[in-house]
N, C-alpha and C positions, 0 to 999 in steps of 0.2 A: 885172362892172364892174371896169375897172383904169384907173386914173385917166380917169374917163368924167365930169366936170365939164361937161364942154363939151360935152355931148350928152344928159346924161342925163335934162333936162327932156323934150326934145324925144321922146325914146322911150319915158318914163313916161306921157306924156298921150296917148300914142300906144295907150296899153292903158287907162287911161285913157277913152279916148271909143270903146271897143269897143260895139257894138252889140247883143252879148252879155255880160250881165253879171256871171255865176258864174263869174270866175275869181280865182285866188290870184296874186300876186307875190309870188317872191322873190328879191330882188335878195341877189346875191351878193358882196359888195366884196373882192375879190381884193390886200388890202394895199396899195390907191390910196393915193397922196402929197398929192393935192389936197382938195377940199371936196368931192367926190360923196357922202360918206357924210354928211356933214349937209344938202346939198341932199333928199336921199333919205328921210333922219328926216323932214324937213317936209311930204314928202306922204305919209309912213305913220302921220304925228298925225293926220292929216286925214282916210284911210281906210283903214281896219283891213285893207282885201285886200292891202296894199302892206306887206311884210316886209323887214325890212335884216337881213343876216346878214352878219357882217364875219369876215374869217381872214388871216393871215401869208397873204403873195404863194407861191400854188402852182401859178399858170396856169390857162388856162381848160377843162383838161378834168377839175383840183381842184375850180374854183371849180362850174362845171356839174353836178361829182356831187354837190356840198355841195348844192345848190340839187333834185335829182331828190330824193338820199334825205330832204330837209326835207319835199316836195311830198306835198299829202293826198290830192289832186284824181283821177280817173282818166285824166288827159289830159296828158300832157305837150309840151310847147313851148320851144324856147330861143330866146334875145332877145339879144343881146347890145345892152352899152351905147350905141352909135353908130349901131343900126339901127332902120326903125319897121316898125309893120303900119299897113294902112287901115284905118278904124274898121269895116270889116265883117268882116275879118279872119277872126276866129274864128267869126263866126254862118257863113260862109261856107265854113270849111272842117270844122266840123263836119257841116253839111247834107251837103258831100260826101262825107265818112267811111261818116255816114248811110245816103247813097244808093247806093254800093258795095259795104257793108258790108264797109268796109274798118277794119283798125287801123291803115294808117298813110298820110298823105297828103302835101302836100306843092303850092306855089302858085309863081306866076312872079311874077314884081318885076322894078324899076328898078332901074336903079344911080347913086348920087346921087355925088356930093363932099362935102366940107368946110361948101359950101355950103348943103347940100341941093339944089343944082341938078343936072338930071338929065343925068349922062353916059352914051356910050355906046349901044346899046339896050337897050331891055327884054328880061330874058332872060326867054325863052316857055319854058316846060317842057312835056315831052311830057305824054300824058295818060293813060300808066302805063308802069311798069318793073317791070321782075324783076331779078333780083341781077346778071345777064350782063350788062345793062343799065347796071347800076351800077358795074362793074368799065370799062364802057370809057369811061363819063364819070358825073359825080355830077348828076344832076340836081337833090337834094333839098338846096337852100340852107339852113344852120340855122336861120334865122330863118323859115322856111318850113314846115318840118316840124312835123306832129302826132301825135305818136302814143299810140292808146290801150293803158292795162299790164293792162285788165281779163286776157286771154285769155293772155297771156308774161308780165307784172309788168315790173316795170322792167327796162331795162337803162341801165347806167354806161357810160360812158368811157373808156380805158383811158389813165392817167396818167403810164406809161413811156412813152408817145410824146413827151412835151415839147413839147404842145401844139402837132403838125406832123401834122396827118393826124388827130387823133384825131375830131374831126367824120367824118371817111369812114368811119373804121372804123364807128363808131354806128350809121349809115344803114344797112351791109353787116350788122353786126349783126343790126340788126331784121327787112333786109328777109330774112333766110336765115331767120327764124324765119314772119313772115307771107306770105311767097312773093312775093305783087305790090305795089306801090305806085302810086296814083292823083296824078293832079297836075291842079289848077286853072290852066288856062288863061287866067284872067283874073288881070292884076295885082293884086295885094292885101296888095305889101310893099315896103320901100324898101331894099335893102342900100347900106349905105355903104363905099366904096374911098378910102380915104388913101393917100397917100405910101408908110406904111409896111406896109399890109395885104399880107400872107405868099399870097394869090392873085392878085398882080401880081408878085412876086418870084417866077416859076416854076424859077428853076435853084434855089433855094433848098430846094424841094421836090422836086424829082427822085428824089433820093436816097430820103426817106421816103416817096415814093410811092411808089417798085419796094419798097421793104421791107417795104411793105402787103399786096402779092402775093405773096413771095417770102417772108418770114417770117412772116407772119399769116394770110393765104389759102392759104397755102402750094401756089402754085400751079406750082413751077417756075420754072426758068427761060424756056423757051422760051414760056410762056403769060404768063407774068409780062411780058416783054419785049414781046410782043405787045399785051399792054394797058395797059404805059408806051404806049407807041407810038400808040394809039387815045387815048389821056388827052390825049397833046401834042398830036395834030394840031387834036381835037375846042377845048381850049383855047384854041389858036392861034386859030382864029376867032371863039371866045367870046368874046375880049376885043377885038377888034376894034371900029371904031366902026362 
């Protein structure tokens, strides 16, 4: 959460009214300027699963390992402050894990505004990937992903990226340790697109996406350039209405 006032009710009760109910929060307050961290205290007096953890402004892929290495639970999930789940959420994408017997999963959502009213379409996720997969587009939206650390233990973020790309790396991460990842087909989360969200800004990320390939996957050039290439196109109609 970084100055997440204006949203944060809305995607606390959003976990909140899960229809599964053994989970932890913890909210991460990333040096916000406004009242989220006291909006936040008032519903973590109220129930004990909801944690405020507060720290000097380090971005979100600081704030996100602060919040993994705090996390007790076997299951990890990221939230960010502006985004919701449906309250079946997690009963739902557990059963799926379940039923794969997979450790990482991953569901399709709306894409809302400001308003919470729905733009756009629904982005439908395939109904599994391998890392090849994931190198020519991401299907696994953060707010979407589960994954269990019984069998690998956690993995972190990696915090020199300057919170550009560091979500992708995570997913490629995992998924080169678990091999395949499964995806719920049916809606069961809301991501929100402002103004300023850095996946409507695509020339902004250009750059640190071929450096994802190219320095981290270290895939070359000519492969790397090949799956910019598969990234933009596949985008290009993602965001489309």
């Amino acid at each position: 959460m970084y100055n997440g006032e204006k949203f944060i009710v809305e995607t606390v009760k959003s976990v909140l009214h899960q229809t599964y109910p053994n989970w932890e929060m913890i909210i991460v307050d990333d040096g916000s300027k406004d009242k989220g961290a006291e909006i936040v205290t008032g519903f973590a007096l109220k129930d004990p699963r909801i944690k405020l953890v507060q720290q000097a402004n380090g971005g979100s892929a600081s704030a996100r390992n602060n919040g993994i290495r705090l996390a007790k639970g076997q299951y990890i999930a990221l939230l960010d402050a502006d985004d919701t789940w449906n309250n079946n959420f997690l009963e739902k994408q557990l059963k799926l894990m379940h039923d794969k017997k997979a450790a990482l999963v991953y569901s399709s959502h709306t894409r809302i505004d400001e308003n919470s009213k729905e733009i756009l379409k629904p982005f439908i996720v395939p109904a599994k990937v391998t890392y090849t997969d994931l190198l020519k587009t991401c299907s696994i939206s953060c707010l979407t992903g589960l994954y269990d650390t019984e069998k690998f233990g956690k993995v972190y973020l990696r915090e020199d990226m300057k919170s550009l790309r560091d979500d992708y790396v995570y997913w490629l991460e995992i998924i080169k340790k678990v091999k395949v990842a499964y995806g719920n087909q049916e809606i069961l989360a809301n991501y929100r697109i402002l103004g300023s969200s850095a996946s409507r800004k695509k020339k902004k990320v250009i750059l640190p996406h071929f450096k994802v390939f190219y320095n981290i996957e270290k895939l070359g050039l000519m492969r790397s350039l090949y799956y910019l290439g598969n990234w933009a196109v596949i985008s290009y109609f993602k965001y489309r209405k």
